[in-house]
C-alpha positions in Angstrom: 62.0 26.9 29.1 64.7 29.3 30.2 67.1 30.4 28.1 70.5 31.8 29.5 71.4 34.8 26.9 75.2 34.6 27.9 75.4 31.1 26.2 74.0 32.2 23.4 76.3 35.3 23.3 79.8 32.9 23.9 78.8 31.0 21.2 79.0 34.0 18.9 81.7 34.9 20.7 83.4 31.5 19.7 81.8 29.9 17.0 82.4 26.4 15.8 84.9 26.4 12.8 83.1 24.9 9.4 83.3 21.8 8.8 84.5 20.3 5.4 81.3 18.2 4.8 77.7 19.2 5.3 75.4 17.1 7.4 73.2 16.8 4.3 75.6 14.8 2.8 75.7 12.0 5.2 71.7 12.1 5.6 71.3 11.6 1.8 73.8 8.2 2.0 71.5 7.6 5.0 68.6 7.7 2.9 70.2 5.6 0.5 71.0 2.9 2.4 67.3 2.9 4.4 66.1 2.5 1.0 68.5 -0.1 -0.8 68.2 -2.1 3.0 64.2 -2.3 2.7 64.4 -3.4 -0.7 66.9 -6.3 0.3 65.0 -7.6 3.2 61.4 -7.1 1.2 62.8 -9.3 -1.6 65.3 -11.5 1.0 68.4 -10.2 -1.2 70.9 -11.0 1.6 74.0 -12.1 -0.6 77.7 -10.7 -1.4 76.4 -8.7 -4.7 73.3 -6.9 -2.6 76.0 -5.9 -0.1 77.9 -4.5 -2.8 74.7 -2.6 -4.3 74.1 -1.2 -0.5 77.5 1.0 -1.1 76.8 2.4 -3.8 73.2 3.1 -2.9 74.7 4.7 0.0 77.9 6.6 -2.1 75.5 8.1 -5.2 73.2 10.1 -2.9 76.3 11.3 -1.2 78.3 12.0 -4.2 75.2 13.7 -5.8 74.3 16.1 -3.0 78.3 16.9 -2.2 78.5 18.1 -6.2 75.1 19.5 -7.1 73.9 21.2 -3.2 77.5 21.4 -2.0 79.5 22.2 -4.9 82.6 20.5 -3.2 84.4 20.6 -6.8 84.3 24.2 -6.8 86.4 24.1 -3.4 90.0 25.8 -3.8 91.2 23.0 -1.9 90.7 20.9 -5.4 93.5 22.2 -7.0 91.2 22.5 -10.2 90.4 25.3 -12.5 87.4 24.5 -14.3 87.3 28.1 -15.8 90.7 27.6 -17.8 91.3 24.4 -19.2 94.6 23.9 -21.0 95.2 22.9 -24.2 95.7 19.0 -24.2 98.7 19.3 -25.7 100.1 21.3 -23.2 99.6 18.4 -21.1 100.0 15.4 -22.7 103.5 14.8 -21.6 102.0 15.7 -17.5 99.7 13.1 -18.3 102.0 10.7 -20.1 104.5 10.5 -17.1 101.5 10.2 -14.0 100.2 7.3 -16.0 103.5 5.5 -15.7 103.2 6.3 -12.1 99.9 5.8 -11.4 100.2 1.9 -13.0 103.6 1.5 -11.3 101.9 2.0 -7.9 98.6 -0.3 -8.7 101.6 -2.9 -9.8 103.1 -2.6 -6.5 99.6 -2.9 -4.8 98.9 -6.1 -6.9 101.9 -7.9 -6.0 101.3 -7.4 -2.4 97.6 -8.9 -2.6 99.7 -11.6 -5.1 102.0 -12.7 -2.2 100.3 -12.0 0.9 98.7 -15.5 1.2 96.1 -13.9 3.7 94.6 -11.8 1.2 93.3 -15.4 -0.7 92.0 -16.6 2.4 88.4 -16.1 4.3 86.4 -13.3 3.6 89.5 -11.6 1.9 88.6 -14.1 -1.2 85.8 -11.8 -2.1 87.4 -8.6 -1.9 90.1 -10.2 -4.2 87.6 -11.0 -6.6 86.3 -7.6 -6.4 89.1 -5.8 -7.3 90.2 -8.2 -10.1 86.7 -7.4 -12.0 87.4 -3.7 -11.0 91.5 -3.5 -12.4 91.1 -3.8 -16.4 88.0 -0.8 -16.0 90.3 1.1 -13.2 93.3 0.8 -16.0 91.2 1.8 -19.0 89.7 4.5 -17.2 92.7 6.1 -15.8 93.6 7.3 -19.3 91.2 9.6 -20.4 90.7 10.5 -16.4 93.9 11.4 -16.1 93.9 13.4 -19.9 90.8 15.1 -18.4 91.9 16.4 -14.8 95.4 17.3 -16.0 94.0 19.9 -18.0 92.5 21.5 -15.6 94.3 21.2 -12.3 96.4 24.3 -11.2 99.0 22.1 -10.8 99.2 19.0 -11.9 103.0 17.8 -11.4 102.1 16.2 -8.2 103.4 13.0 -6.2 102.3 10.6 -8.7 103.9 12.7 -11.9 107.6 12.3 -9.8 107.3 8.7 -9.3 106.3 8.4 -13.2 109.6 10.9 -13.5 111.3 8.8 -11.5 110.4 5.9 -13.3 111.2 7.5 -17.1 114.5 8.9 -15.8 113.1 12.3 -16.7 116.1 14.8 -16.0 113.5 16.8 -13.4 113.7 17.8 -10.1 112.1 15.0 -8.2 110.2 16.0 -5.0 110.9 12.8 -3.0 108.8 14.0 -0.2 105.5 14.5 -2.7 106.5 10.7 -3.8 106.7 9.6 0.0 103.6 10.7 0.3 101.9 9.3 -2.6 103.1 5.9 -2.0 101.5 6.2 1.6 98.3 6.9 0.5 98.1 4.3 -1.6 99.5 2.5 0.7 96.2 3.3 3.0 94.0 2.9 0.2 95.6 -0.7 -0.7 95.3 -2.2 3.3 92.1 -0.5 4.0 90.1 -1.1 0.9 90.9 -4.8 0.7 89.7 -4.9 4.6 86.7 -2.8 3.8 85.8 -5.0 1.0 86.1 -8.4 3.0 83.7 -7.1 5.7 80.8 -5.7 3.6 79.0 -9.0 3.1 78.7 -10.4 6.4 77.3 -7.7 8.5 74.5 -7.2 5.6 73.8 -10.4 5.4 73.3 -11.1 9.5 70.6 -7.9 9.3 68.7 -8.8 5.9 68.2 -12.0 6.9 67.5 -11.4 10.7 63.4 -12.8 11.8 61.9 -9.9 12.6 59.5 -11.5 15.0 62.2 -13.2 17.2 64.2 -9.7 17.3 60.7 -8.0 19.0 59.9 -10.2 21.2 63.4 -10.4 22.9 65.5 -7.1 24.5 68.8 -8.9 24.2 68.1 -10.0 20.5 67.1 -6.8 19.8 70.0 -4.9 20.8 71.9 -7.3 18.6 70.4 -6.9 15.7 70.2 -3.0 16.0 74.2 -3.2 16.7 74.3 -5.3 13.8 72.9 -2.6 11.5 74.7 0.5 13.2 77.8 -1.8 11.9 76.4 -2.2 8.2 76.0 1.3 8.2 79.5 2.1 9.3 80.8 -0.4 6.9 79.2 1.2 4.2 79.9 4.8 4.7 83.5 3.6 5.2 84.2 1.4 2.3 82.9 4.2 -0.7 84.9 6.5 1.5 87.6 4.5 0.3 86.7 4.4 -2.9 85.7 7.7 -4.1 88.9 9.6 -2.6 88.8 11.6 -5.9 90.1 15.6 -6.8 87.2 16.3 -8.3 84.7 15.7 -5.9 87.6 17.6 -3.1 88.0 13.9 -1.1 91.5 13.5 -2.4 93.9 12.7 0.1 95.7 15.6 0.6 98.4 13.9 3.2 99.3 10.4 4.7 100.2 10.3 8.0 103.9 10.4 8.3 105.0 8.9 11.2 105.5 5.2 11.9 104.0 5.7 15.3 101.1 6.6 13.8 100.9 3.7 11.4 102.2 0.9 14.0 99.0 2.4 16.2 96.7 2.1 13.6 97.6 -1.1 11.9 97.9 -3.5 15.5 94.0 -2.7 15.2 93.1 -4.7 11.7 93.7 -7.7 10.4 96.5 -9.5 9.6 98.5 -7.3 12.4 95.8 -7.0 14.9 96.8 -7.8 18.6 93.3 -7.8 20.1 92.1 -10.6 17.7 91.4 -14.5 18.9 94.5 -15.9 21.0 96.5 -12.4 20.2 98.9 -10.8 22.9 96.0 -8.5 23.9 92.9 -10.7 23.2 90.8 -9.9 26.4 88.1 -12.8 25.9 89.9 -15.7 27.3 87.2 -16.3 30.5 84.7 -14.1 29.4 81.7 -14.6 27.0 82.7 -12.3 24.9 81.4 -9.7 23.6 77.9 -11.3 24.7 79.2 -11.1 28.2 76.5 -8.5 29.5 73.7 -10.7 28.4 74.9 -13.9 30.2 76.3 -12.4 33.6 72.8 -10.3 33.6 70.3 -12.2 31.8 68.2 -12.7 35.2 68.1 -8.8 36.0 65.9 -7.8 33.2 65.8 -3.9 33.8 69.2 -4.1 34.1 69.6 -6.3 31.0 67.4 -3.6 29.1 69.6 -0.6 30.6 72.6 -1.4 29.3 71.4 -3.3 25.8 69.9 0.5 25.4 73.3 1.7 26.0 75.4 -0.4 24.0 73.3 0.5 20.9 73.2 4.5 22.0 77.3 3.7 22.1 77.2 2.1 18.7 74.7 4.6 17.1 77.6 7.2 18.0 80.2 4.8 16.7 78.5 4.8 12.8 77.5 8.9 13.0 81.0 9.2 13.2 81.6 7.3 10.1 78.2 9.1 8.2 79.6 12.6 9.5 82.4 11.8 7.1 80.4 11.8 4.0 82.2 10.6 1.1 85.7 10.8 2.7 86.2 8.4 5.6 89.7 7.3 5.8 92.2 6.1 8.1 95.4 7.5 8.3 95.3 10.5 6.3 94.0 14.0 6.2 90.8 14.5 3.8 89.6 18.0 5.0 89.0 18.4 8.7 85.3 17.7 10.3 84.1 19.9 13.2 80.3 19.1 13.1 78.4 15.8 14.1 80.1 13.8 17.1 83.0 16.0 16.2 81.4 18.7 17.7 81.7 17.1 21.1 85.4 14.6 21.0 88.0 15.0 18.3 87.7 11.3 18.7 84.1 10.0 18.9 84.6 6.5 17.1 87.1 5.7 19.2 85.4 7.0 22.5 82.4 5.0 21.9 84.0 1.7 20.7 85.9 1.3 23.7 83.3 2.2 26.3 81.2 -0.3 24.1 84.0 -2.9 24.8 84.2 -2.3 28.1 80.3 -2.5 29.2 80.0 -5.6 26.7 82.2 -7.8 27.7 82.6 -7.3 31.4 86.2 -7.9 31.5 86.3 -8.2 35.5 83.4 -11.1 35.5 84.8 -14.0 34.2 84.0 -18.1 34.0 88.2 -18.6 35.6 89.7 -17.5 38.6 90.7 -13.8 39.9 93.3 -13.8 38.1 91.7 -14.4 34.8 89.6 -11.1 36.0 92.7 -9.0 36.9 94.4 -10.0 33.8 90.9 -9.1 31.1 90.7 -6.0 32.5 94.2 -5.0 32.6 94.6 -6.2 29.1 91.6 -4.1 28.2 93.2 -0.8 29.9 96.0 -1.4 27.4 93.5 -1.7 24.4 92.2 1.1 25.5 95.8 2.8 25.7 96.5 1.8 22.4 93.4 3.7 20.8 94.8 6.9 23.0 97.9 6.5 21.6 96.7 5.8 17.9 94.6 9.2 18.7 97.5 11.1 19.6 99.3 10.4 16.6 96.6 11.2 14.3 96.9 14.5 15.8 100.2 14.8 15.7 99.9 14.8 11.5 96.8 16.8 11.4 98.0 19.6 13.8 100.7 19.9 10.9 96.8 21.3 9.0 95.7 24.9 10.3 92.0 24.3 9.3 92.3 21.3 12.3 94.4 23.2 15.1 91.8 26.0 15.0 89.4 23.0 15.3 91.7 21.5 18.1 91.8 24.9 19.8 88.1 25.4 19.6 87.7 21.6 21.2 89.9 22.6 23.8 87.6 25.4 24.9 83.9 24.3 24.3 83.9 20.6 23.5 81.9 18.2 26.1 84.8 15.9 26.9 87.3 18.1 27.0 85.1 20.5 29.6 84.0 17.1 31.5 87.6 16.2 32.1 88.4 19.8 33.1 85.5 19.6 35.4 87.1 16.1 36.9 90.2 17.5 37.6 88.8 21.0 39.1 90.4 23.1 37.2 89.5 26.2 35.2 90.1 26.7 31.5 92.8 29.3 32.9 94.6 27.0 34.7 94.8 24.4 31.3 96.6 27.0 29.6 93.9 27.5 27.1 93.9 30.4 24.1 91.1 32.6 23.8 88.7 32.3 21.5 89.5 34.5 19.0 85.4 36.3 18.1 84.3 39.4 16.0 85.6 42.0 18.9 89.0 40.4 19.8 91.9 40.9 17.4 
C-alpha cells in the first residue's frame, strides 16, 4: 500500500484538538446494550420496564469507564476539589439556599407537565409515570447530594444558589445572568427528558420482538429492522445523557443556549411544536408512502432496492455514532464539553447530515401517488426541512463559538474536515481563497 509521508507530516502539523469524551466510553454503553438487548430477545422481554433496564445497562458501563479509566471527575472543568473538602458548616447555609432553588425549579418543571394536557396523553403517559416514581427519591436525594458536592466544589454559589437567594430575599448580589442560565437548562432537561422518556419503549419493543427468520429472508425487512435498532441505540445513549448531566462525573451543563433563534430552531423539530409531524405546515408525506417510499417505488428493481436499503442503514448507523460519541452527555441545546472525535471528526454536524440525507433517499419526495404538483410541492417542503436543520446548526454554533475549546475545534473543521474540504472542492476554491487560519503546529508560533 503506498503511504504519502506529507499526510502524515500535516497531520502533525495540525492535529485534531482532544476531545472531551473517549471513544471507550461510548463502546462500553455499546457493550451494554448488546448485552442487556440479547438477554431481552433470548427471554422475549420486549415491555416498557426492559426498555427502561436497556438505559441503564447502556449508562453504568459508561459512567464506570468515564470515572474509573477516564477519570472525568478529576477534570478542572468540574469545579470540584476533592483534595480540600470544607468543613460542612462552612457550607451549610450554600447548601441551605441551592436547595430552595433547586425544589423551586423541579416545582416549576412539575406544573408544566401538570398543565400541559399533552404530557398525559400517548406515549407521554409513561414518561409521566416515570418521573412521578422518580420525584420523592430525586427530592430525598438532593439533600445529602447537595451537602456532599457543596463542600467540595471551588465554588459553589452558582445559578441555582441565586435563584434560592432570590427566593429567601437574601441581601446578596444576585447574578441574574447565572439564574437565566440555570432556568434554561432545566428548562432543556424538563422538554427533552419527558420526550426521551416517551420514546424509549416503542423502538425496543419493535426490535425485541422482531422474527428473526422473516427479517433474513427479506432485503427491505431487513433494512427496517436494522434502522429500527440503530434508533434504539440512539434513544438510549440519548435519554441517560439526559439523565446523568451531573458535576461530578464533568457532564454538567455548563451553558444553555441563549438565543431564541436557537431554541425556536430546535424546538419546531419535537413534539408538541414540531412542524414536520402528520398534517403540520411542513409535513412532506402527503402523496408519498412515507418514509417507506423507496421500497414501494423500487420494489421491482431488486439491486437497486438492496443499494439504497444498504444506504439508508450506513446513513442511520452514522446517525446513532453520533449520539454514542457523546458518551454520557448528549444533549440538545446546551454546551457539555466539546467533541472532536467520532463523526465529529468529519462534520460539526453528523446527526443532522445523515438524518436528512436519510429523509431525502427514503421518502422520494419527487415520486409521488398525486399530481406534479404534489411532487414540486414534497420536495420543496423538504428543501425547507432541510433549511431548518441548517439554520438550527448555525445557531448551535453561534452559542458554542462563545466556548474556545469548540472555535479551535471549528477552526480545525474548517481546515481538515471531509465536508468542509468536499464543499471547498465543489466550489473550486483553495483553502486560501476561504479565508482560512493556519493551523497553528509545534513550529509556528
Amino acid at each position: 500500500m503506498y503511504h504519502d509521508p506529507a499526510l502524515g507530516t500535516a497531520a502533525k502539523a495540525d492535529p485534531r484538538p482532544k476531545s472531551a469524551v473517549s471513544t471507550g466510553t461510548g463502546i462500553a454503553g455499546l457493550a451494554g446494550l448488546f448485552t442487556w438487548v440479547a438477554i431481552a430477545r433470548w427471554f422475549g422481554m420486549d415491555g416498557p420496564y426492559s426498555a427502561l433496564a436497556n438505559v441503564a445497562a447502556t449508562a453504568l458501563p459508561r459512567v464506570l469507564w468515564s470515572v474509573f479509566v477516564d477519570k472525568v471527575h478529576r477534570n478542572p472543568s468540574t469545579g470540584i476539589d476533592w483534595a480540600n473538602p470544607k468543613p460542612w458548616r462552612e457550607t451549610l447555609d450554600i447548601s441551605i439556599t441551592k436547595l430552595a432553588g433547586l425544589w423551586l425549579t423541579w416545582a416549576g418543571i412539575a406544573c408544566i407537565y401538570a398543565v400541559g394536557r399533552f404530557y398525559w396523553q400517548g406515549n407521554f403517559q409513561f414518561a409521566m409515570w416515570c418521573l412521578m416514581w422518580a420525584a420523592p427519591a430525586l427530592f430525598v436525594l438532593s439533600v445529602p447530594y447537595t451537602l456532599w458536592l457543596d463542600r467540595r466544589m471551588v465554588e459553589p454559589r452558582d445559578g441555582c444558589w441565586a435563584l434560592g437567594a432570590w427566593l429567601m430575599g437574601l441581601k446578596e448580589p444576585i447574578d441574574k445572568e447565572a439564574v437565566w442560565n440555570h432556568l434554561k437548562s432545566w428548562g432543556v432537561k424538563m422538554f427533552f427528558t419527558a420526550f426521551m422518556l416517551a420514546i424509549v419503549p416503542p423502538g425496543f419493543g419493535d426490535f425485541v420482538r422482531g422474527d428473526f427468520s422473516r427479517v433474513l429472508s427479506n432485503p427491505v425487512a431487513l433494512a427496517n429492522w436494522l434502522i429500527t435498532f440503530m434508533f434504539l441505540v440512539d434513544v438510549a445513549f440519548a435519554t441517560a445523557g439526559y439523565l446523568l448531566a451531573l458535576r461530578p462525573l464533568d457532564s454538567h451543563i455548563r451553558t444553555a443556549n441563549p438565543y431564541a433563534a436557537g431554541w425556536m430552531a430546535a424546538l419546531i423539530c419535537y413534539p408538541p411544536f414540531v412542524l414536520m409531524g402528520d398534517n403540520g405546515p411542513l409535513d412532506y408525506h402527503p402523496g408519498t408512502f412515507g418514509e417507506d417510499g423507496w421500497s414501494t417505488w423500487f420494489a421491482n428493481y431488486p439491486v437497486l432496492l438492496v443499494a439504497i436499503g444498504t444506504s439508508l442503514v450506513l446513513l442511520t448507523a452514522i446517525y446513532a455514532w453520533a449520539t454514542v460519541t457523546f458518551g454520557i452527555r448528549f444533549s440538545n441545546l446546551t454546551n457539555r464539553g466539546v467533541l472532536t472525535n467520532g463523526p465529529y471528526g468529519w462534520s460539526r454536524h453528523p446527526a443532522y447530515l445523515s438524518k436528512n440525507l436519510f429523509w431525502m433517499i427514503a421518502t422520494v419526495p419527487f415520486l409521488t401517488t398525486g399530481s406534479w404538483l404534489d411532487a414540486v410541492r414534497s420536495t420543496a417542503i423538504m428543501g425547507i426541512v432541510a433549511a431548518i436543520y441548517y439554520w438550527r446548526a448555525r445557531t448551535e454554533e453561534r452559542h458554542l463559538r462563545a466556548d474556545p475549546s469548540y472555535e479551535e475545534y471549528y477552526q480545525w473543521m474548517e481546515r481538515n474536515g471531509l465536508v468542509p474540504r468536499f464543499f471547498r472542492w465543489l466550489s473550486g476554491k483553495t483553502k486560501a481563497e476561504w479565508n482560512l487560519p493556519e493551523a497553528v503546529g509545534p513550529d509556528r508560533d
